[in-house]
N, C-alpha and C positions, 0 to 999 in steps of 0.2 A: 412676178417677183424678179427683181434683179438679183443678179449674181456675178460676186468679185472675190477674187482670190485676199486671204487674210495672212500677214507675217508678223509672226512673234519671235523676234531674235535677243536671247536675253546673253550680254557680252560681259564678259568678267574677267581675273588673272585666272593664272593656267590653271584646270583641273589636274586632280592625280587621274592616273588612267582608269584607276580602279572607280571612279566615281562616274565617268565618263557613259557606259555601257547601263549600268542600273537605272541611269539616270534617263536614257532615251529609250529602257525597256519599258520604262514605269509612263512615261509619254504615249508608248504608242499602247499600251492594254489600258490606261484611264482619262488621256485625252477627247476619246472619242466620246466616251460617258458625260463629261463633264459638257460639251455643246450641245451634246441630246435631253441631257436635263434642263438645260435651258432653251427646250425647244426649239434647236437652230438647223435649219437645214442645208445641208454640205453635201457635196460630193468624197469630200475623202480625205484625207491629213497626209500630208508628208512630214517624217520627223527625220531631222537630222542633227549632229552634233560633232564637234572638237571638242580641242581641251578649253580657247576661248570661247564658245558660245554652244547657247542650245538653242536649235530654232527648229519651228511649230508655222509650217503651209496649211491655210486650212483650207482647200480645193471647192471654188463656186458653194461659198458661205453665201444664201440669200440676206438680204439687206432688211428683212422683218424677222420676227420672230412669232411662230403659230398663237393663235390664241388661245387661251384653256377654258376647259369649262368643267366643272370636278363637283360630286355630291359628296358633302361635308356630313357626314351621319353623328348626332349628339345621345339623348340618351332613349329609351323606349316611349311611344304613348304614354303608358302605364304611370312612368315617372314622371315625363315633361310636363302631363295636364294632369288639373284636380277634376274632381267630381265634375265640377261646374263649366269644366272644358279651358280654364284659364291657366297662362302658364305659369308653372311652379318656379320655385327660387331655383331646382336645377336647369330647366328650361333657362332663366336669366341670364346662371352662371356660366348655362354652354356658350350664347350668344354673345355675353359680354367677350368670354377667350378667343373668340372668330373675330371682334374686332365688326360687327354688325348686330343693328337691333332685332330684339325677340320679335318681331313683327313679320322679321322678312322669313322668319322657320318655317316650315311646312311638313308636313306629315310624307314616308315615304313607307311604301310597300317593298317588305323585304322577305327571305326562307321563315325567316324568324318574326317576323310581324310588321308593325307600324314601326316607323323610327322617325323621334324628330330632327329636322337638317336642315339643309338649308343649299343653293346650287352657288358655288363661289366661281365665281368668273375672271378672269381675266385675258385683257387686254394684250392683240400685238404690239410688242414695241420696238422702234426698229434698232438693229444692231448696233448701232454706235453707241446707245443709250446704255449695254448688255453689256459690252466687250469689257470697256476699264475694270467694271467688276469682278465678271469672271476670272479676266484675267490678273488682278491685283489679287486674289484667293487662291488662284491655280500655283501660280509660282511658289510661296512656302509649303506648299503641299510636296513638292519633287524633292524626295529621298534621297538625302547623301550619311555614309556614315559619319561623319562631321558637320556643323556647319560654326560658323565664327559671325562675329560681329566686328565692326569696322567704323573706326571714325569715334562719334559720341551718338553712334544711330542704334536705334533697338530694330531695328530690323536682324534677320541672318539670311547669309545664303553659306553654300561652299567656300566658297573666294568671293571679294569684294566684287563687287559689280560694276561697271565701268559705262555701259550703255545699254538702254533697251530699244528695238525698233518695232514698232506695231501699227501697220502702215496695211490700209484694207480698200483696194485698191489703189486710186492716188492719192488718197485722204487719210492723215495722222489718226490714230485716236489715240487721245490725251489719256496719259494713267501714270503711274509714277511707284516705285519701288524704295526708301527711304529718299535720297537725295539723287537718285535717278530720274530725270523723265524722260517720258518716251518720244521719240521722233523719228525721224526717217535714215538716218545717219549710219550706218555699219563701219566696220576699219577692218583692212586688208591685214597678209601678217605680220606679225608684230617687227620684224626686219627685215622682210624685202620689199613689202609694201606697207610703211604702218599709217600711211595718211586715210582719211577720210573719205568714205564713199558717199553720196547723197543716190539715195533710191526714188525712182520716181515710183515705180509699182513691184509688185512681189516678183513679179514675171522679170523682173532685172537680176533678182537677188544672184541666183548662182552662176551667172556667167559676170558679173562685174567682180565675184568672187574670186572665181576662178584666173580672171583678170589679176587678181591682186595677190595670187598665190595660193590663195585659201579653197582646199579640194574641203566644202563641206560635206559632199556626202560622203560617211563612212565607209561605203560599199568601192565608192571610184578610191580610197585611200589604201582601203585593202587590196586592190585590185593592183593597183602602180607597186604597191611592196609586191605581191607574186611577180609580177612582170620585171620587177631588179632583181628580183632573187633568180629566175628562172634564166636571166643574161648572167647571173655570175655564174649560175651553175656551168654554162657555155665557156666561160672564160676558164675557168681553172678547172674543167674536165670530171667533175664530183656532182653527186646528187644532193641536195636538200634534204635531210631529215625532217617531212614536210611536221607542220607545227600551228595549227591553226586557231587557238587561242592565243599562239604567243603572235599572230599575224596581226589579231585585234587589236589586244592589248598595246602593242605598237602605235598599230593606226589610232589609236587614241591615244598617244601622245604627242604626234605632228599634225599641222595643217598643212604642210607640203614635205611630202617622204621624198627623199633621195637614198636608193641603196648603194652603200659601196663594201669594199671588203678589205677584212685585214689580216693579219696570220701573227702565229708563234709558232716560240720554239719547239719542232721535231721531240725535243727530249721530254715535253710534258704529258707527251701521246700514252707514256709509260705509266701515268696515274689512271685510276679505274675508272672508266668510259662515264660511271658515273657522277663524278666529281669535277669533269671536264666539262658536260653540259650542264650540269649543275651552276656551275660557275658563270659561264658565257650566259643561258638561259636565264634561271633566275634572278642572277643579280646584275646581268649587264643588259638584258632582254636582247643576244644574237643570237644568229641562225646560225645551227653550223651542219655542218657539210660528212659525207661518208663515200666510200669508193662500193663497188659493186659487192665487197664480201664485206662491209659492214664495217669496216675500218675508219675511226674517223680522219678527216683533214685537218692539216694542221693550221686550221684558220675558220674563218669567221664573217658572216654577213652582217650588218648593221647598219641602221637608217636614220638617217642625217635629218632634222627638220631646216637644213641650209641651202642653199645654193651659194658655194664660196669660191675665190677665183683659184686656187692650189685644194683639191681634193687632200691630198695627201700629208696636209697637215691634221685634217679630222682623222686620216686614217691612222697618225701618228700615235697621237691623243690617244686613241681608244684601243692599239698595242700598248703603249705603255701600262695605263690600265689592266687590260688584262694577265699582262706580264706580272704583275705585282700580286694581283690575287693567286692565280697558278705558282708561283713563287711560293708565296704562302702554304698552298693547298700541300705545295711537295715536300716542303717543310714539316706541316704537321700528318702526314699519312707517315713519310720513311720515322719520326719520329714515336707517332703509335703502334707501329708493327715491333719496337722495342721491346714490350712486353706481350704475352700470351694475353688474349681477352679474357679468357676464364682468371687470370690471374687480374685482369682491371675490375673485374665485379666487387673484389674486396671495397673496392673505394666507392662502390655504391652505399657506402654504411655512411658516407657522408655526403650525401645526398637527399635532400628531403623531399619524398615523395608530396605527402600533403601532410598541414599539422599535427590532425588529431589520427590520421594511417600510420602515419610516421616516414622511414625512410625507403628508399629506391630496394636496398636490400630487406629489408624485413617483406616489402612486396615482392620480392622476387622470391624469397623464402615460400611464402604462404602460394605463389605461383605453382611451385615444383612439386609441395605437398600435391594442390589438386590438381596437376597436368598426372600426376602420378596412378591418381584417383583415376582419373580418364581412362589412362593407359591398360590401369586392372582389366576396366571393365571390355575396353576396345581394341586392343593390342599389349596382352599382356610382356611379351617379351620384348616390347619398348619403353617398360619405366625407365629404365635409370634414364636412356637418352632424354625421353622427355622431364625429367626433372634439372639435368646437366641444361639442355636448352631453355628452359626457363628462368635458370641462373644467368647465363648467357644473355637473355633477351636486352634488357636491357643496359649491357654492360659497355656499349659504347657510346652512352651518355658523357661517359668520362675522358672522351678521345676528343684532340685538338680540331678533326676534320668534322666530327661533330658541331662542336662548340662555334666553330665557324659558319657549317651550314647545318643547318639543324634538319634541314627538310632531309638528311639523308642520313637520319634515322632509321635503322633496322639493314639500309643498305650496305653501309659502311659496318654494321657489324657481320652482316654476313661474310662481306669481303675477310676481314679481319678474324674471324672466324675459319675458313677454308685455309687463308695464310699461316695461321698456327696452330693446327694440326687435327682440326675438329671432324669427326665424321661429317661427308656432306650434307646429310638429312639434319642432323643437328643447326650444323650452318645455317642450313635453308628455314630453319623453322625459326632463328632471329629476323629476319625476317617478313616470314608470312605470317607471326604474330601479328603486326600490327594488321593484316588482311582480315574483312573487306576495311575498306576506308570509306565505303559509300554503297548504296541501294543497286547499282551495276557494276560493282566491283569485283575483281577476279578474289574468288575464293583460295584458303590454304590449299596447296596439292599434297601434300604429306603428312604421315598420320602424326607425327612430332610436330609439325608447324600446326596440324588444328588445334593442336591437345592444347599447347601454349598458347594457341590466338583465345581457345573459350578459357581457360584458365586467367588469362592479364585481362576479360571482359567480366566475366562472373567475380573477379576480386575486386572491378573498379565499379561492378553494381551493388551488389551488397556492402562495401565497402561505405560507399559514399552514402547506403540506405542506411547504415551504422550508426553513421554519425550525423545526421540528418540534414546529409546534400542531396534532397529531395528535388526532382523535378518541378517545376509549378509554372501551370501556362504553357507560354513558349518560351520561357528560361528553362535551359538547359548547359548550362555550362562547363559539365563535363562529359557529354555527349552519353547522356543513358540511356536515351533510346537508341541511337546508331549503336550501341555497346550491343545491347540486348537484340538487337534484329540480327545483327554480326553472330553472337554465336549461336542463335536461335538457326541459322542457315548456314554453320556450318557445321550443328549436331546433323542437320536433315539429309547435307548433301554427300558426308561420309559415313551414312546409314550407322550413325552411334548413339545406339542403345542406351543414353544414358538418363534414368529419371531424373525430372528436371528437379524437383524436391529435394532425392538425394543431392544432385550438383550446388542445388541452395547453402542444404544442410551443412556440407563437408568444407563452401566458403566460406560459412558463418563461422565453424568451428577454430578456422586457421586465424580469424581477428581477436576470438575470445579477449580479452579486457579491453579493445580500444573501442567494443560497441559502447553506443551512448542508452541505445531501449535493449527490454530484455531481449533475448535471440528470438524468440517467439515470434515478438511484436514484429519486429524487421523482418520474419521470412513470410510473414502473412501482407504486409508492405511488397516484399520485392515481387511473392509469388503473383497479387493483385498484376504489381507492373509487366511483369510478361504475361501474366495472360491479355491482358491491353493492348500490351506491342503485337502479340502474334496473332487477336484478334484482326488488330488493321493491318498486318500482312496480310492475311489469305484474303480479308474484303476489297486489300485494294487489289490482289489478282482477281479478281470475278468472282469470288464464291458466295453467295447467298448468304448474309448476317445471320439470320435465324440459325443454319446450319451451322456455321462457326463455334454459333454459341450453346449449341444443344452440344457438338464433341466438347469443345473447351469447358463447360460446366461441370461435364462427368469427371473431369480431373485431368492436372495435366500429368500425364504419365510422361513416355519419351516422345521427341518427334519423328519419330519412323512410325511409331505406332499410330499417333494422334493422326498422322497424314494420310495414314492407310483407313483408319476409320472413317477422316472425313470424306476418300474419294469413296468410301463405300457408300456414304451419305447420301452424297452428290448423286452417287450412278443408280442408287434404291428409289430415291427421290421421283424417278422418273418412271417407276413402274406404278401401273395402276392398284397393287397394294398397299401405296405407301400413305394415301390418306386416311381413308379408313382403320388404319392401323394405328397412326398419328394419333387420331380421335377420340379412340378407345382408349387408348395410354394415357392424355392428359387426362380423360377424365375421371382415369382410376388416380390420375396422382394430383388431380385437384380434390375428393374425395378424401381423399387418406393424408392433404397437406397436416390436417394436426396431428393425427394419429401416432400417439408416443406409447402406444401399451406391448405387451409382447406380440413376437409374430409367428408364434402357435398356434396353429389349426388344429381345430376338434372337428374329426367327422360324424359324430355323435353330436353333433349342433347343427347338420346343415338340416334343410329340411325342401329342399330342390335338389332335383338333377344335375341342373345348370350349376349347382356350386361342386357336385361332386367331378362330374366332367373338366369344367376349370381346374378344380387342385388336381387332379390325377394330369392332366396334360401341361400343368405349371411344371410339376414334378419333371416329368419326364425332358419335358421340353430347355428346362433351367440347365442341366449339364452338359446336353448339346451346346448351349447357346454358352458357355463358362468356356468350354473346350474348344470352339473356333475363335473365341475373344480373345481365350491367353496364346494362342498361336498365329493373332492377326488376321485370322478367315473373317471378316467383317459383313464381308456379305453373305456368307453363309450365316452368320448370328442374325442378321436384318430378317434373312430367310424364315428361319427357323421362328425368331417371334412372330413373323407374321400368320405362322397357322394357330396361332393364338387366338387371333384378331376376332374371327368368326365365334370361338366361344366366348369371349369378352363378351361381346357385341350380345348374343343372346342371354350371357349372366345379367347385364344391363336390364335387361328386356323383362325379363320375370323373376328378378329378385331386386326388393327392397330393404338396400345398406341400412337405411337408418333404420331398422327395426325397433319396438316397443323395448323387446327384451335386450337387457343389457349384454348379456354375455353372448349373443345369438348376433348384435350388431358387432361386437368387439372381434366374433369370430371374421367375421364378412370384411371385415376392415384390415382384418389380418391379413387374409387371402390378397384381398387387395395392395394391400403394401408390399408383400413378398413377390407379387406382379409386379407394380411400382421400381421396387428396388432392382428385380431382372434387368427390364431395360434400362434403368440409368444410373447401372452399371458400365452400359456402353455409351448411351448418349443419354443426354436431359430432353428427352422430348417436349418435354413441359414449353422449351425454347423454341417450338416449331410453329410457324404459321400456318396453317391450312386455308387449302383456299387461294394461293398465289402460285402465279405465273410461272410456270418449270423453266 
């Protein structure tokens, strides 16, 4: 088989940056699928991208493609022949849908018997034949969150398309993308080289590139921005606050990075550290710079996609610039520090949260109630704080340095908070309300900043369950699972006692009339959704499903408790009593599943040993097992039922539940359900597998 390198360069106007990186993540995890399904054999893909082009090396692509040969299985013997061995109209109808006659079927031996099929083959064919099509399917497949159309063509991409080159060794292959086709043709950058390159083979591609300006690989773009930034840090004597999303982000916006640096005015140094990099970083994408105690510099890296004969007119440019916004910023901070923030929450009342919640204050309201709630339970001699920081929380929505950059939300009231006259903890818990922000995100530190973080989570989950902004799918639009995993970890990690029912409960209560279903219906709704989200917590840290869902089943009390149960779970699990014991439980609580009569025992109805030994060690044994549960001893409860096990195990053995006589079964059913009920009080064993792998 021969083997030649394959280029797929598809060249378009500029990407945003943000589309740049999804766009070459989503190449290199289904690229690779997409030539394996068509049976192609490669060595290996290089993917790389700009903001003009994405292009797809596919490394010693052989020039056939394997032949197949696949058993088509249709319906059983039984179906496909009649009596007389002839095939039936389903028989016809399989072979008609295969697109071959009933003739060519054959009988196959399978676990399950004869099956009519048939062996469908097919032919290598060589790559040329492959490429256009795969490749004309492959392209609208690649994800952008936009794409547009162009011209009078029904095609989309990101940005119009300008050229494609798909050249597999020295040989074109013909395919074509609306009024695109393909040839061998690439163009250098767009102003310092924009003319035409002709490719003779792939192996030219990046050095004729490179030639022309254009660093396609992402890796040498990020590499040349470290290596300017690292010279300027040399020049002006300051460290890099290094920044390596913001390093990408960049290098997907040039094809040829030139770093230079700029500065401002000393006097804006005086605005909070936060609002300085805020500014430069996310709305101008610079690097900026710090002295050994953390101070920043008053100035700024940023990367040029030019090579121009006077530096220092782009360096101009991009002061000015930032003069203007920092202007701005110092305008509206010294402007918000005007009034107290507790005193700008008033104007939360004209603010609308969401339509049918209502406004910014009336959520903030019903925050304070249950931060309050928390407080009772977890630090009593911190309500009022935490109801004043609740108030608080989101009260610099209404500040100009907000309204400007929004992303410094909670920060800027913190700030603003400390400047007039707030306890620090209060401060800090505007804040760390909005903590976590994501699955590795720093948790609240403060017992005020949890209270308020599960507080604005639990009003914006039951809240939206209210009124029915229900999750579905993978819509999610107001992040209710990120809400619910958020204070789900940080009841667990401030060991706060709180029943998650009551925490429902006392949410539900503060929306009273703007629910849409009774409160009922919605806390049996929300209570469902956390147990779902904390289910796929613990599964995705390692813990065994079955267990999960034998604690989560018996109820979700708090998470300190629930946690403690399950690592008792986890570590009982592993002792050689645990099956056995398993065994015997389901089977008394598969037995007693209908069992709705009372659960009085008469000991004047047994007529075994075996049942009297059982109740008298149910008895004894149930209060041990009540009094290590209600104080978290969990594996002492596991303990404890498990010297059950043995007399279970022999009640089984010489008494039979279903008895003739009614009230003689009823008694036995009794006993059994007050077993039953013992342990899944603590866990649903019913939930457990036996049988698998420790």
């Amino acid at each position: 088989m021969m083997k030649r390198d394959y280029l797929l360069e598809i060249g378009c106007e500029e990407l945003p940056a943000g589309f740049v990186g999804p766009a070459l993540w989503f190449g290199r995890e289904k690229y690779d699928d997409v030539l394996k399904k068509a049976r192609l054999s490669f060595d290996g893909v290089d993917i790389y991208g700009t903001p003009r082009r994405l292009t797809y090396i596919v490394r010693g692509l052989g020039d056939r493609q394997r032949a197949s040969q696949e058993t088509v299985l249709g319906p059983p013997k039984s179906v496909g022949f009649d009596a007389s061995g002839k095939p039936t109209k389903a028989a016809e109808g399989f072979a008609r849908s295969q697109g071959v006659d009933v003739s060519a079927m054959k009988l196959f031996q399978t676990d399950r018997g004869e099956y009519l099929g048939y062996v469908k083959e097919e032919a290598a064919r060589p790559v040329e034949e492959i490429l256009p099509q795969l490749v004309s399917d492959w392209i609208p497949t690649i994800p952008f969150k936009k794409t547009m159309r162009w011209a009078d063509l029904e095609v989309r991409f990101a940005r119009p398309m300008h050229w494609i080159v798909s050249l597999y060794g020295d040989k074109v292959i013909p395919l074509s993308f609306g009024n695109v086709a393909a040839g061998n043709t690439t163009y250098g950058h767009r102003f310092l080289a924009p003319g035409a390159i002709t490719l003779a083979s792939p192996g030219e591609y990046l050095d004729k590139l490179a030639q022309a300006s254009v660093f396609v690989d992402l890796e040498v773009r990020k590499e040349k921005i470290r290596a300017g930034i690292r010279e300027a840090e040399k020049r002006i004597g300051k460290k890099w606050v290094e920044d390596e999303p913001l390093v990408e982000t960049v290098a997907n916006l040039v094809e040829y990075p030139v770093v230079l640096v700029g500065r401002f005015e000393e006097k804006y140094l005086a605005l909070p550290r936060e609002i300085l990099i805020t500014s430069m970083r996310n709305n101008q994408k610079y690097f900026v710079f710090e002295d050994d105690g953390g101070n920043l510099f008053p100035g700024f890296a940023f990367v040029s996609n030019m090579i121009v004969p006077d530096d220092q007119v782009v360096v101009t440019g991009n002061e000015r610039v930032i003069r203007a916004r920092l202007s701005d910023a110092e305008f509206y901070y010294q402007d918000d520090l005007k009034q107290p923030l507790f005193d700008r929450a008033q104007a939360l009342k004209n603010v609308l949260f969401q339509a049918d919640l209502g406004t910014y204050w009336e959520k903030v309201e019903r925050m304070a109630e249950i931060g309050a709630y928390l407080a009772s339970v977890g630090f009593p001699a911190k309500g009022e704080d935490c109801r004043r920081g609740a108030i608080l929380s989101k009260a610099d929505l209404t500040t100009g340095v907000v309204k400007e950059f929004p992303e410094l939300q909670g920060v800027m009231g913190r700030d603003y908070a400390r400047k007039t006259g707030e306890k620090e903890e209060t401060a800090q818990a505007v804040y760390e309300h909005y903590l976590p922000k994501g699955m590795s995100d720093e948790l609240p530190g403060s017992d005020v900043g949890a209270a308020v973080a599960v507080a604005d989570k639990i009003d914006m989950v039951c809240g939206c369950f209210g009124v029915g902004l229900i999750p579905t799918g993978t819509a999610d639009p107001y992040g209710l699972r990120r809400q619910t995993l958020g204070l789900l970890s940080i009841l667990e990690a401030k060991g706060l006692r709180i029943p998650l029912e009551g925490l429902v409960d006392r949410s539900l209560a503060t929306l009273g009339g703007k629910l849409k279903s009774p409160a009922a219906e919605v806390k049996r709704k929300v209570m469902e959704f956390i147990h779902g989200r904390l289910s796929n917590l613990w599964t995705s840290q390692g813990t065994p499903g079955d267990l999960v869902e034998a604690v989560l089943s018996a109820g979700l009390t708090d998470m300190v408790d629930m946690r403690a149960k399950l690592s008792a779970l986890v570590t009982f699990r592993q002792e050689a009593a645990f099956e056995p014991l398993a065994e015997v439980f389901k089977r008394a609580i598969n037995i007693t599943k209908g069992y709705g009569g009372p659960l009085d025992v008469s000991e004047t109805l047994f007529e075994h040993e075996e049942e009297r030994a059982l109740q008298k060690a149910v008895g004894e044994v149930s209060e041990r097992v009540h009094s290590a549960a209600r104080n978290g001893r969990y594996s002492e409860a596991f303990r404890e039922m498990a010297r059950l096990q043995p007399l279970v195990s022999a009640f089984f053995e010489k008494v039979l539940v279903m008895a003739k006589e009614e009230r003689v079964k009823n008694n036995r059913l009794a006993l059994l359900k007050g077993l039953s009920n013992l342990f899944a009080s603590v866990a649903d064993v019913s939930r457990i597998t036996v049988g698998q792998p420790k």
